[in-house]
C-alpha positions as CSV (number, residue, x, y, z in Angstrom):
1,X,19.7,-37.0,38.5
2,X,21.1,-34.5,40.9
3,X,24.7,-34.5,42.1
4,X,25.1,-34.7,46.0
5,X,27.3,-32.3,47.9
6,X,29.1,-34.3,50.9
7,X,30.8,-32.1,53.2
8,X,31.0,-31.3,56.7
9,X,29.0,-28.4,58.8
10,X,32.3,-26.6,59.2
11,X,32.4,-26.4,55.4
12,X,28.8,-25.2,54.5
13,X,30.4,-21.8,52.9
14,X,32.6,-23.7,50.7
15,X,29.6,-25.9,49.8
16,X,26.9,-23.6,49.3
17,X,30.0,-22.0,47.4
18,X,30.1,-25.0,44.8
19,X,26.2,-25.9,44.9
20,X,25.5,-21.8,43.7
21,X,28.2,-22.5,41.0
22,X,26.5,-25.8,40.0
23,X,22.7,-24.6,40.2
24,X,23.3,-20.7,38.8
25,X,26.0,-20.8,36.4
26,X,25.4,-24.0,35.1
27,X,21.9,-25.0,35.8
28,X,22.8,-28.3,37.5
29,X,20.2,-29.8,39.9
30,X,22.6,-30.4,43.5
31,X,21.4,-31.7,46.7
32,X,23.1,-30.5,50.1
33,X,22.1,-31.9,53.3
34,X,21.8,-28.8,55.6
35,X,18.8,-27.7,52.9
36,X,17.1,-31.2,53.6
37,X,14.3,-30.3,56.0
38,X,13.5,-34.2,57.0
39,X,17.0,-35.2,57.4
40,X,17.5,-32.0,59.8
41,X,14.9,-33.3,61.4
42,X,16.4,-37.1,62.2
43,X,19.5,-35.8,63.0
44,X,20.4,-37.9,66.4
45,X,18.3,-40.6,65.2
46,X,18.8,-43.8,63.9
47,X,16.1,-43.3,60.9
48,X,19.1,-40.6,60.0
49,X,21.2,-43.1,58.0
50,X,18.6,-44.8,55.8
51,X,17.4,-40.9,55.1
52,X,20.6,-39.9,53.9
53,X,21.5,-43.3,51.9
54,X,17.8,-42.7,50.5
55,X,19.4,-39.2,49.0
56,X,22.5,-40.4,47.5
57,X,20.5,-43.4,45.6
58,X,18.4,-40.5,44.3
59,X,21.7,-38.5,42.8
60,X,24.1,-40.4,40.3
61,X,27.3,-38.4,41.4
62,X,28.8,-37.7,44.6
63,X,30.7,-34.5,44.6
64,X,32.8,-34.0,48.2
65,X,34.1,-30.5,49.5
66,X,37.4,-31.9,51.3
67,X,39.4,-29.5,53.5
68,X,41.1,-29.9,57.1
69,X,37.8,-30.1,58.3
70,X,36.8,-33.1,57.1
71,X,39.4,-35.3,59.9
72,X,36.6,-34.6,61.6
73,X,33.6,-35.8,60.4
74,X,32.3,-39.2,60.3
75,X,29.6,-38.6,57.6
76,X,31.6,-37.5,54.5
77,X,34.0,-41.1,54.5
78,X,30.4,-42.8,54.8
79,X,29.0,-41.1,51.9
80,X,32.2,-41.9,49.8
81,X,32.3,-45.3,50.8
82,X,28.3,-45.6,49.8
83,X,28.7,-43.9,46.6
84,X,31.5,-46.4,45.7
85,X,29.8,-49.2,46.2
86,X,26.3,-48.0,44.8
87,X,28.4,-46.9,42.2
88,X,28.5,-43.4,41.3
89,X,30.3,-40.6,40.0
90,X,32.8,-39.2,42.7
91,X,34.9,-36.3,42.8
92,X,36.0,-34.0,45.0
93,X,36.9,-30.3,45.7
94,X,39.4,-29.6,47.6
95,X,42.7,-26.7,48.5
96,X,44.5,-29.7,49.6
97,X,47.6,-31.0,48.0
98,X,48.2,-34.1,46.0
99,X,50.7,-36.5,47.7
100,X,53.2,-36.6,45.1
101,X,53.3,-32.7,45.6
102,X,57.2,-31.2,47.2
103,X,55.5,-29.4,50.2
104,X,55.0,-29.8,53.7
105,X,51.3,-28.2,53.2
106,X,48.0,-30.0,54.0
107,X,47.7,-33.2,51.4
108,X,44.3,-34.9,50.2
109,X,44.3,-38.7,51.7
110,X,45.4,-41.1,49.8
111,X,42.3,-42.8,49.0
112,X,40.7,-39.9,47.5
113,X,43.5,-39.5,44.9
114,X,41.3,-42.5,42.8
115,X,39.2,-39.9,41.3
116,X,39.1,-36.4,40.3
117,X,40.3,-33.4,42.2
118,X,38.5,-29.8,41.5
119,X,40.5,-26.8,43.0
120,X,38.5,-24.1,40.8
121,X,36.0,-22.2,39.6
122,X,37.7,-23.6,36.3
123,X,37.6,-26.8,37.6
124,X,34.0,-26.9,38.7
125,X,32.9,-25.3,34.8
126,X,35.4,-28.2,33.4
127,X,33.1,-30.9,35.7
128,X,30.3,-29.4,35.1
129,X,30.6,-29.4,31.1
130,X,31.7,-32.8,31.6
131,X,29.1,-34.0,34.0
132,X,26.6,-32.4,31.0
133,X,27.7,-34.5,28.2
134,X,27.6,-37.6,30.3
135,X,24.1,-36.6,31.2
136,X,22.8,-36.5,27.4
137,X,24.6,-40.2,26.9
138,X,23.3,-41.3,29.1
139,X,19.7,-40.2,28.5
140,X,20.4,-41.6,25.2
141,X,21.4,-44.5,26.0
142,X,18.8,-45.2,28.4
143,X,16.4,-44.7,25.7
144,X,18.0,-46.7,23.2
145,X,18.5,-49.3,26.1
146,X,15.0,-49.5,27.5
147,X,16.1,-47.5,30.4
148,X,19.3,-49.3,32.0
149,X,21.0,-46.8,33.7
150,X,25.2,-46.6,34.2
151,X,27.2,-49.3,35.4
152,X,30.4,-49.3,37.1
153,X,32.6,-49.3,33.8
154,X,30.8,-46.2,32.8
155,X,31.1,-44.5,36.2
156,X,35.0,-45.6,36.4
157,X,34.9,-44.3,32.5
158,X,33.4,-40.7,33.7
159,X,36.1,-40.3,36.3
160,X,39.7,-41.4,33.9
161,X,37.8,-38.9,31.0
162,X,37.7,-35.8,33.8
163,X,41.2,-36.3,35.0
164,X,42.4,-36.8,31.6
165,X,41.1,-33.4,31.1
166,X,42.5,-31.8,34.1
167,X,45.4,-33.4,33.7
168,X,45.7,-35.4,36.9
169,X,45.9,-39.1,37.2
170,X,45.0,-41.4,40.3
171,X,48.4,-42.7,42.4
């Protein structure tokens, strides 16, 4: 299943930036809304939402380019608060700060600190290598299982194994 790249319009270089390091350097399949032809063409509509709900059932991880940007928007805390509760993968990438960081710089909210924090190229390689291994378990395990897919343990699992490995922990 692909991962989904939330972010807002005023971010599209940053997330075309992660989505080419996805798809080329590590052959992941990504979806991005501003390359969805139907959903650019309900944009204004009501049939919008059920469209773009539609795409993150289709993708088991929610990946969300966060930036000073995103105050703004009203999709990208709809998309989190859907991929919670479906549930899926979520992580973010993001220059912003951690709270607990000494600096009166930009800081990520608060309720994004839950799960795991990219900054880098390093970062995205260490997700991506990460997001790989969970992929063959999981294909494993759905064959071993007679196809049940990943439950919320397993997603919440996911997320404490990645910041374990970058070294970050939720607040």
């Amino acid at each position: 299943m692909p991962i989904f790249i939330s972010h807002t319009t005023k971010d599209d270089l940053l997330a075309r930036k992660v989505y080419s390091r996805l798809k080329i350097v590590h052959s992941i399949d990504c979806y991005i809304d501003d390359m969805d032809k139907e959903l650019e063409n309900n944009r204004g509509k009501s049939s919008l939402t059920p469209i773009l709900v539609d795409r993150l059932r289709k993708c088991d991880t929610l990946l969300v380019v966060v930036t000073e940007n995103t105050k703004e928007s009203w999709w990208v805390p709809f998309e989190i608060g859907t991929a919670r509760e479906m549930p899926r993968v979520i992580s973010s990438f993001t220059p912003l700060l951690d709270h607990s960081s000494y600096s009166w710089e930009k800081k990520i909210p608060e309720y994004l600190l839950e799960w795991p924090r990219l900054r880098s190229d390093s970062d995205i390689d260490t997700f991506a290598y990460e997001y790989k291994q969970k992929q063959i378990l999981l294909e494993y395990g759905a064959m071993k299982m007679d196809g049940i897919r990943a439950n919320a343990s397993d997603v919440r699992q996911f997320e404490s194994s990645l910041m374990k490995t970058l070294n970050q922990r939720n607040f």
